[in-house]
PANUSE-236475 format. One record per residue (C-alpha): residue number from 0; residue in three letters; y, x, z. Coordinates in Angstrom, 3 decimals. Example, Ala and Ser with C-alpha at 12.3 -4.5 7.8 and 13.67 -1.06 7.14 Angstrom:
// residues 2
REC     i    aa          v          u          w
REC     0   ALA     -4.500     12.300      7.800
REC     1   SER     -1.060     13.670      7.140
// end
This chain:
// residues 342
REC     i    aa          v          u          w
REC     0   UNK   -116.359   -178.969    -52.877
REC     1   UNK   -114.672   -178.615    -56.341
REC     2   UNK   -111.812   -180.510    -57.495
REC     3   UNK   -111.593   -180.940    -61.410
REC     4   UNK   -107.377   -180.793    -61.591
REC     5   UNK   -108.155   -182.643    -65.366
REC     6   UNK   -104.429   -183.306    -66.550
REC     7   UNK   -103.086   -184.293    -62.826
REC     8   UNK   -100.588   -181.600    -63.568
REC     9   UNK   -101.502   -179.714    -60.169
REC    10   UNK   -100.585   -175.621    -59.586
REC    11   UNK   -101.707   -174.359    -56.900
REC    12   UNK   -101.373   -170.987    -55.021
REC    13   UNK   -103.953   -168.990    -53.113
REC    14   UNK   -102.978   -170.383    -49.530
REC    15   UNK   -102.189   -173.789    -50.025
REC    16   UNK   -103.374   -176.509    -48.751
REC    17   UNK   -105.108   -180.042    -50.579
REC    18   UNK   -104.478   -183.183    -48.670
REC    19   UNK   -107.487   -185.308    -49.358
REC    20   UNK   -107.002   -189.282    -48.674
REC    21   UNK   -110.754   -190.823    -47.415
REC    22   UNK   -111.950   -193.891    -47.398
REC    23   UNK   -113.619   -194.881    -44.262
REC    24   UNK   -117.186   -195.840    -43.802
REC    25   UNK   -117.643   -199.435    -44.998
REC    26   UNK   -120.860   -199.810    -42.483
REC    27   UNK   -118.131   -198.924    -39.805
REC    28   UNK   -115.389   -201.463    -40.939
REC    29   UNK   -118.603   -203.966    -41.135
REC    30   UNK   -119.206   -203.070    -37.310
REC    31   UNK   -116.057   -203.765    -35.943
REC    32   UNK   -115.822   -206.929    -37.955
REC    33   UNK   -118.770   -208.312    -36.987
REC    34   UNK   -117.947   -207.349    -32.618
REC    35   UNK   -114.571   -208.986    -33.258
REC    36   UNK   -116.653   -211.913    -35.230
REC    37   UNK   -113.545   -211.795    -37.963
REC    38   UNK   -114.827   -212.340    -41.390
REC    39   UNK   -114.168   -209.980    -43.720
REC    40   UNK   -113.647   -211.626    -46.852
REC    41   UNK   -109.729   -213.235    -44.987
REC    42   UNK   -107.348   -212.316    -47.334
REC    43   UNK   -105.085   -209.434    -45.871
REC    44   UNK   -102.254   -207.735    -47.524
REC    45   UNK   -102.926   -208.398    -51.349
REC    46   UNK   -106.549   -208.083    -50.529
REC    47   UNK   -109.466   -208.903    -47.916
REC    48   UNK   -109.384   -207.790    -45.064
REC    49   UNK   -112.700   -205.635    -45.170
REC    50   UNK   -111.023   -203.819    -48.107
REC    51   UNK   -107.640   -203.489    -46.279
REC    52   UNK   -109.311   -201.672    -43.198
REC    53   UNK   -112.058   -199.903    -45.041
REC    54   UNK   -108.940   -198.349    -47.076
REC    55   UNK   -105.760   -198.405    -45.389
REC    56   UNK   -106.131   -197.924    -41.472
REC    57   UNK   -107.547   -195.536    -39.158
REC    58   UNK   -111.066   -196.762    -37.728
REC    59   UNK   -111.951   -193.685    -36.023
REC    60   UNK   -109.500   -192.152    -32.826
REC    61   UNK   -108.359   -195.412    -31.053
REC    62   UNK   -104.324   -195.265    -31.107
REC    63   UNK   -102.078   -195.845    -28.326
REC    64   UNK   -101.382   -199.610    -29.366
REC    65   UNK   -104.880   -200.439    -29.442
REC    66   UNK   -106.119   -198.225    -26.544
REC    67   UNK   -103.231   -200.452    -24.594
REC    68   UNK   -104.496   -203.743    -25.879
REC    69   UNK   -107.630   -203.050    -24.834
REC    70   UNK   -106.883   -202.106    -21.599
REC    71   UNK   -104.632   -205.283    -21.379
REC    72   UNK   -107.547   -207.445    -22.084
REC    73   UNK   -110.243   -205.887    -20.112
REC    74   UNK   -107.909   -205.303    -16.980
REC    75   UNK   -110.837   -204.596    -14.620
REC    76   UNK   -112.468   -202.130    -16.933
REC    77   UNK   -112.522   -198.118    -16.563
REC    78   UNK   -110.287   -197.409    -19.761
REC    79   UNK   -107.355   -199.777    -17.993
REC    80   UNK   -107.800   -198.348    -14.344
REC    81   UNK   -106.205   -194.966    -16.676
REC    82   UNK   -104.415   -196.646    -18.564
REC    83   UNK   -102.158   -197.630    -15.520
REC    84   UNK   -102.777   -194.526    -13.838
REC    85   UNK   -100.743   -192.757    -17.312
REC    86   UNK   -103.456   -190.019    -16.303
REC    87   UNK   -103.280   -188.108    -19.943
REC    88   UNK   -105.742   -185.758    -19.300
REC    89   UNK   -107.841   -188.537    -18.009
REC    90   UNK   -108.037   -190.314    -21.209
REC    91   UNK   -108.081   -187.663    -23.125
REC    92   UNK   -111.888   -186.780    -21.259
REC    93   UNK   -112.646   -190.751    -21.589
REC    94   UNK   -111.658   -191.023    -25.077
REC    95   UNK   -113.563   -187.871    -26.145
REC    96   UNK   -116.772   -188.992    -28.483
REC    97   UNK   -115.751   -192.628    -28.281
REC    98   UNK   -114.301   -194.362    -31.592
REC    99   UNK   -112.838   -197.230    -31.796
REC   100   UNK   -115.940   -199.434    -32.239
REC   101   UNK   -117.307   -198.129    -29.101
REC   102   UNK   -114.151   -199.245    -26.901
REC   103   UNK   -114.519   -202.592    -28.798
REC   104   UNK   -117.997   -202.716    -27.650
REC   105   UNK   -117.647   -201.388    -23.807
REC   106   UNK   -114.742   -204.195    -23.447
REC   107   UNK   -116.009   -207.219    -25.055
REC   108   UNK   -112.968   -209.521    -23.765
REC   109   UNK   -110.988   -207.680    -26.280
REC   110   UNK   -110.466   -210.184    -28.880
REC   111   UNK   -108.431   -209.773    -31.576
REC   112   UNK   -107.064   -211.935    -34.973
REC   113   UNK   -107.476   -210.724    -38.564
REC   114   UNK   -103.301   -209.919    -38.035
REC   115   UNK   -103.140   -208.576    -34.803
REC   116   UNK   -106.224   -205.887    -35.490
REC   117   UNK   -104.149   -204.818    -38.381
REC   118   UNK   -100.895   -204.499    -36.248
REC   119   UNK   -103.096   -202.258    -33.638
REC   120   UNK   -105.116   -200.102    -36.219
REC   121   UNK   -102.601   -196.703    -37.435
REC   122   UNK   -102.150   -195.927    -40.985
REC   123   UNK   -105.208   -193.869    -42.874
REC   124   UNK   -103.870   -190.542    -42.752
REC   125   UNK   -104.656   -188.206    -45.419
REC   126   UNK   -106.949   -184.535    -44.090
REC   127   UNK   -105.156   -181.352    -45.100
REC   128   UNK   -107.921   -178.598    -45.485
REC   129   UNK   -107.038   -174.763    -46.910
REC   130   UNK   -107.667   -173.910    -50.458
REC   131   UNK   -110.862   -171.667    -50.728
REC   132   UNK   -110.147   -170.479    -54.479
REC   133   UNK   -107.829   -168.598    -56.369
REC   134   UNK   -105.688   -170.022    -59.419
REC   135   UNK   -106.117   -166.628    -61.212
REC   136   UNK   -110.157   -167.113    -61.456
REC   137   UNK   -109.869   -170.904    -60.999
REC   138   UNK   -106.941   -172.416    -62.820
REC   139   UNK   -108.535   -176.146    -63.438
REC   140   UNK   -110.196   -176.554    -60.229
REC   141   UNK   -109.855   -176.618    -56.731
REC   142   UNK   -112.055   -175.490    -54.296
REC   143   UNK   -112.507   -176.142    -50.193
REC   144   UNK   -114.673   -175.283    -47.613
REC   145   UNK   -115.697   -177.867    -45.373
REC   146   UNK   -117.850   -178.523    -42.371
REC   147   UNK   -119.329   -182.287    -42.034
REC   148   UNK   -118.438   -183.572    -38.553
REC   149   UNK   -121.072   -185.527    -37.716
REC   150   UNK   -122.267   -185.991    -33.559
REC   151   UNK   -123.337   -188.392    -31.089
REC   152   UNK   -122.598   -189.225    -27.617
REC   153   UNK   -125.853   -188.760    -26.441
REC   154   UNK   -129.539   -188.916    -27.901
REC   155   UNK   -130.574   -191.912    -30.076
REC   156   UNK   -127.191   -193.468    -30.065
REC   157   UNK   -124.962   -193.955    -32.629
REC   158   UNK   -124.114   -191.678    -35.262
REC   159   UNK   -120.326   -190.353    -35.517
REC   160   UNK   -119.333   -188.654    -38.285
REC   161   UNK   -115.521   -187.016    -39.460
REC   162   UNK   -113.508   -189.290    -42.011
REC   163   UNK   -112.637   -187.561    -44.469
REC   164   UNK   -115.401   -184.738    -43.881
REC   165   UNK   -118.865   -187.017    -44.127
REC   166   UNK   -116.400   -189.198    -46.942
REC   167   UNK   -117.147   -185.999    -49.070
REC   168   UNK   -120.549   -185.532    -48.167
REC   169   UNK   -121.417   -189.125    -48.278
REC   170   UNK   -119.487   -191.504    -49.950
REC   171   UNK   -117.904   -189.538    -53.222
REC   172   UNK   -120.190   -188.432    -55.965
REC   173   UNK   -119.654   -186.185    -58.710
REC   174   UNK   -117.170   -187.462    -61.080
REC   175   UNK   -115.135   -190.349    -58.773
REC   176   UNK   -111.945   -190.274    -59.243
REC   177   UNK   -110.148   -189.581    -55.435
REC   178   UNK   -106.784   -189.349    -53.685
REC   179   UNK   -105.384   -185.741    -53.667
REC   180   UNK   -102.030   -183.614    -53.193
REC   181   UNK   -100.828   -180.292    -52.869
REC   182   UNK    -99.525   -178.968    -49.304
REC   183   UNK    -97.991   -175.442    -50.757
REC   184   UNK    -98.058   -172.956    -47.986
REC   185   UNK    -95.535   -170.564    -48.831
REC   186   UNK    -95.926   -168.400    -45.696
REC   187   UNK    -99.443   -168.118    -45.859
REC   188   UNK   -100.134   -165.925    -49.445
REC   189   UNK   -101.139   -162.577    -50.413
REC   190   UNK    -98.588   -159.797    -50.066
REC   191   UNK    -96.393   -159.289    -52.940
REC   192   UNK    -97.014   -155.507    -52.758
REC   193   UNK   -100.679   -155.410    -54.234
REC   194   UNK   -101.149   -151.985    -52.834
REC   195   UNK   -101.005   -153.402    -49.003
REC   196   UNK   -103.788   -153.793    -46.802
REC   197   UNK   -104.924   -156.868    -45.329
REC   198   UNK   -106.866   -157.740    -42.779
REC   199   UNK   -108.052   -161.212    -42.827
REC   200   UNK   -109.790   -163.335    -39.704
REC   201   UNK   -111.657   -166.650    -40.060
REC   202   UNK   -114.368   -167.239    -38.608
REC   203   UNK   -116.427   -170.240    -39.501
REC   204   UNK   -114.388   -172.748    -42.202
REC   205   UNK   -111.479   -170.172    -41.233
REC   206   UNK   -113.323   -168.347    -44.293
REC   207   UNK   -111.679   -170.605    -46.863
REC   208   UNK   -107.951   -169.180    -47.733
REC   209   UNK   -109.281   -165.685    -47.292
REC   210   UNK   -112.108   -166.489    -49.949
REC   211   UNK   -109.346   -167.766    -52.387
REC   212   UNK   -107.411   -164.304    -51.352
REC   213   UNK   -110.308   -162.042    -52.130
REC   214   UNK   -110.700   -164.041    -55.415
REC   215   UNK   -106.943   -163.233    -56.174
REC   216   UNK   -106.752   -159.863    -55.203
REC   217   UNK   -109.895   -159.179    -57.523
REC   218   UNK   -108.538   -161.007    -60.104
REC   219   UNK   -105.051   -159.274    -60.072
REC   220   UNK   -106.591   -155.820    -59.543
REC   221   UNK   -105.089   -155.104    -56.143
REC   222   UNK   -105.345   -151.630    -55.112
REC   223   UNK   -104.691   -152.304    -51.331
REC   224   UNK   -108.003   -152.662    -48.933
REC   225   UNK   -109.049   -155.656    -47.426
REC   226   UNK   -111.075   -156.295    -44.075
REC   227   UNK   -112.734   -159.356    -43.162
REC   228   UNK   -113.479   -160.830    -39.662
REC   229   UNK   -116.336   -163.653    -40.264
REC   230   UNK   -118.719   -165.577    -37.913
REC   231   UNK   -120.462   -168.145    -36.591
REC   232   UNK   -123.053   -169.128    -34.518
REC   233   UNK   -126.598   -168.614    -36.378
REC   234   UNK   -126.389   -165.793    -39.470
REC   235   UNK   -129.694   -167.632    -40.805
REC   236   UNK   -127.799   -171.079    -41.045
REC   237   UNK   -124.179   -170.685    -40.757
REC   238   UNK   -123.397   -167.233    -42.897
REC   239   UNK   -121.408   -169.589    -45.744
REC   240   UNK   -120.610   -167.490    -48.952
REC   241   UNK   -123.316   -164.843    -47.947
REC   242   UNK   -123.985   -163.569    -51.703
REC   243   UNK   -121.093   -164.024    -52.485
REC   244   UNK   -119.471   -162.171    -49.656
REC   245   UNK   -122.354   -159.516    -50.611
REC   246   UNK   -121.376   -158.917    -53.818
REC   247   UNK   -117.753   -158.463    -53.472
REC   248   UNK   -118.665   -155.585    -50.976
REC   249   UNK   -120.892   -154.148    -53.965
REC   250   UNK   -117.673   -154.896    -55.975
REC   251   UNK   -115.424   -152.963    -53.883
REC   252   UNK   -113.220   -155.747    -53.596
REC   253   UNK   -114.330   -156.754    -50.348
REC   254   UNK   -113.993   -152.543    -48.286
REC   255   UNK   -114.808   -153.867    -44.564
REC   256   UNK   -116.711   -156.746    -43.344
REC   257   UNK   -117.283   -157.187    -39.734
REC   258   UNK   -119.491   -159.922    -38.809
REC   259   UNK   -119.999   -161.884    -35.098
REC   260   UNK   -122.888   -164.211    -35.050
REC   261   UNK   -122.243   -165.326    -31.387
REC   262   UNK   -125.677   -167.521    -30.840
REC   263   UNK   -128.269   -165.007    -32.165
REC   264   UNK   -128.128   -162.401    -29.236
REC   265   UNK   -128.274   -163.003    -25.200
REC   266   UNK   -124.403   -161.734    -24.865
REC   267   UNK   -122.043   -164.025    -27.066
REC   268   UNK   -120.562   -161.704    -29.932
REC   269   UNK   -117.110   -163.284    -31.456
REC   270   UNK   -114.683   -161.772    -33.684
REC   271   UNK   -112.737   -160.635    -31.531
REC   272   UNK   -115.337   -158.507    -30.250
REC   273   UNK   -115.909   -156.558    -33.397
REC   274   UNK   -111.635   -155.912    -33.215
REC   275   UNK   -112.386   -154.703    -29.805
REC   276   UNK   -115.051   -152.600    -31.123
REC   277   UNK   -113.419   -151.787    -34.396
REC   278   UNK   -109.859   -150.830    -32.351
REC   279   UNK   -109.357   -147.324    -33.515
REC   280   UNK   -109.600   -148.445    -37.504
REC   281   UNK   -107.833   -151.658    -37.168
REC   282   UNK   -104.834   -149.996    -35.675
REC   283   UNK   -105.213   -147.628    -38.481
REC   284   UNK   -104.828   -150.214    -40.597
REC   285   UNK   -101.619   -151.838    -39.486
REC   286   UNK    -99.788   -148.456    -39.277
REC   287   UNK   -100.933   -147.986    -42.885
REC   288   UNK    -99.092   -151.239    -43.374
REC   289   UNK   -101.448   -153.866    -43.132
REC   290   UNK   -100.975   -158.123    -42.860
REC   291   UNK   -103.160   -159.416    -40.606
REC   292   UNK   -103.970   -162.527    -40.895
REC   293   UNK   -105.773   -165.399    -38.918
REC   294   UNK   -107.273   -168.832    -39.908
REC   295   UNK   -109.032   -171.354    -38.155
REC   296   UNK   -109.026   -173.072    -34.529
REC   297   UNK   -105.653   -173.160    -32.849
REC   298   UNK   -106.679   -174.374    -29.347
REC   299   UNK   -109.131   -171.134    -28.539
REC   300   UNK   -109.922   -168.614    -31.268
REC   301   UNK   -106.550   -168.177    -32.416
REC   302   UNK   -105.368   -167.122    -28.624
REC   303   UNK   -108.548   -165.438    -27.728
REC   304   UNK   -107.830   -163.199    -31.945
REC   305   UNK   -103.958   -162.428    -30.652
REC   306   UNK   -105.255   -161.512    -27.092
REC   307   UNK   -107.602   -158.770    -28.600
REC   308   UNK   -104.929   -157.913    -31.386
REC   309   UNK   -102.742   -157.210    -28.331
REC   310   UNK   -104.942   -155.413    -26.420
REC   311   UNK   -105.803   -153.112    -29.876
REC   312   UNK   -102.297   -152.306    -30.261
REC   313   UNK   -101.673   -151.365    -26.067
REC   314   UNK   -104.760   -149.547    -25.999
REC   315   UNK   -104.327   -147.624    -29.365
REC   316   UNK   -100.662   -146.952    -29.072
REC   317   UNK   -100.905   -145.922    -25.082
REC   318   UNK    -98.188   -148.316    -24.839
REC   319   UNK    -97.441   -151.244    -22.126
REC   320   UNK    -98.380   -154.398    -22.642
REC   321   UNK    -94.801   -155.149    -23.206
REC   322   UNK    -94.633   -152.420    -26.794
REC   323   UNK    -97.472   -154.496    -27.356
REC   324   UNK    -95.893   -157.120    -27.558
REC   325   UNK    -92.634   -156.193    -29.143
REC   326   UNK    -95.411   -154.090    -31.789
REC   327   UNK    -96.837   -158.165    -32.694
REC   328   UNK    -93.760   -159.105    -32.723
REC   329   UNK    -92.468   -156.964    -35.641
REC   330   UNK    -95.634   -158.110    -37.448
REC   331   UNK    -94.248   -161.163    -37.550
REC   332   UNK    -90.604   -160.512    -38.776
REC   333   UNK    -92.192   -158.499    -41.448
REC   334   UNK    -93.993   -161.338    -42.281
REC   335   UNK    -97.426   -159.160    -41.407
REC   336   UNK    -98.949   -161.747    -38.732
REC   337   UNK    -99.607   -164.841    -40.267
REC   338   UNK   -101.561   -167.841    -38.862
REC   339   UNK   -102.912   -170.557    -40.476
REC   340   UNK   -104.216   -172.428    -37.597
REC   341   UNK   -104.726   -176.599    -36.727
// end
């Protein structure tokens, strides 16, 4: 997606982040509406109340207030028996793939007014994604990288799709005006010295920062190498920025890409494979004084990318696993690990 800055007055950095504010699916405020038989058209806060929920609250991930209202009102039901259990883990497995239309519609005593449905729906919050361009070869626009969350719970039910993700894909066209602010990430930026390596790993929509750094380094005529770590699951489907990608390597912008597509052979390939495979280099690289840096899923790839990073450094350096660590951990007070991970 490209953002047209116009005269907003936005600067932005390769690095940053854009906080996008969605508007939620108005066939999905309509739903829960019509299951809590409220009409939309009740005035609510300086406006209807279809217009106040299909702008101002969150419709998707039940929150605790209304998770506990529900449960209060359908005391016999499985979402209260865990609810009074205070198992976390519990409802974390119950809640997963639900919304909040679909605990409405498991626990039909829960019956709510125009006032108190607002009191138990959370504030819209705005979606922070990474910046996927450069300011240096895109000053008046903004670009990110996004993936459409879209599933459902099993076949031939309903549809659920990401707020602010199928919002872009679905409900803005070219040339609406929409909700947008800078999150500067200061931390997460190119290295000053343009002669320094970097080694950059995002697999997936991790891509998008490190696109906006190979755009800048280009652009600024960087003299340092740069290595990228990029995959998915299907090459045929999911290799995003292929050509482009392509022609940077023609370019000599782009000296090392290492690709894991993890679905397209019997034995699951990941990154962190290739760094496994690629150990003797990548070491190379961070005594030559590389950044390394790492984008995308906090909860697995992230740990599974400073596992292998770990296990580079100990096996390259015949160190312990304790060097290893205190090795990563001058990365980081040099400012040459960075994460950019949610």
């Amino acid at each position: 997606y490209e953002f047209d800055l116009a005269d907003s007055g936005i600067t932005y950095t390769a690095g940053d982040a854009l906080a996008v504010l969605p508007v939620n699916d108005p066939e999905l405020v309509s739903a829960i509406l019509a299951c809590l038989d409220l009409d939309g058209a009740l005035a609510a806060e300086e406006s209807t109340l279809f217009e106040t929920v299909l702008k101002t609250r969150e419709i998707r991930t039940p929150g605790k207030d209304l998770i506990a209202a529900v449960a209060e009102a359908s005391p016999d039901g499985g979402l209260a028996d865990i609810v009074r259990r205070d198992d976390r883990d519990a409802l974390d497995s119950f809640l997963w793939g639900r919304d909040i239309l679909d605990l409405l519609e498991e626990n039909p005593s829960a019956r709510f007014t125009a006032d108190e449905l607002l009191g138990l729906l959370r504030p819209l919050q705005s979606r922070q994604y990474s910046i996927s361009s450069s300011p240096l070869a895109s000053p008046d626009r903004i670009h990110l990288t996004v993936a459409s969350v879209r599933h459902s719970p099993e076949p031939g039910a309903r549809s659920h799709g990401g707020v602010c993700s199928t919002y872009l894909s679905d409900r803005i066209a070219d040339g609406d005006l929409t909700g947008i602010w800078l999150q500067p990430n200061n931390a997460f930026s190119v290295p000053e010295d343009a002669d320094r390596p970097v080694i950059m790993v995002g697999p997936g929509t991790g891509i998008a920062p490190f696109r906006g750094f190979l755009h800048e380094r280009a652009e600024a005529g960087a003299t340092g190498g740069n290595w990228l770590f990029f995959g998915d699951q299907h090459r045929a489907t999911d290799y995003i920025y292929e050509d482009e990608l392509t022609d940077l390597e023609e370019k000599g912008v782009l000296t090392k890409l290492s690709l894991a597509f993890s679905r397209d052979q019997a034995e699951k390939v990941y990154v962190q494979t290739r760094m496994r495979e690629e150990a003797e280099e990548l070491y190379r690289w961070l005594e030559d004084g590389a950044y390394f840096y790492v984008c995308g899923d906090a909860s697995r790839m992230a740990k599974d990318v400073e596992t292998a990073l770990l296990d580079v450094i100990a096996e390259q350096s015949g160190g312990s696993e304790n060097a290893a660590l205190e090795y990563l951990a001058t990365l980081k007070k040099e400012k040459r690990y960075v994460r950019d991970v949610y």
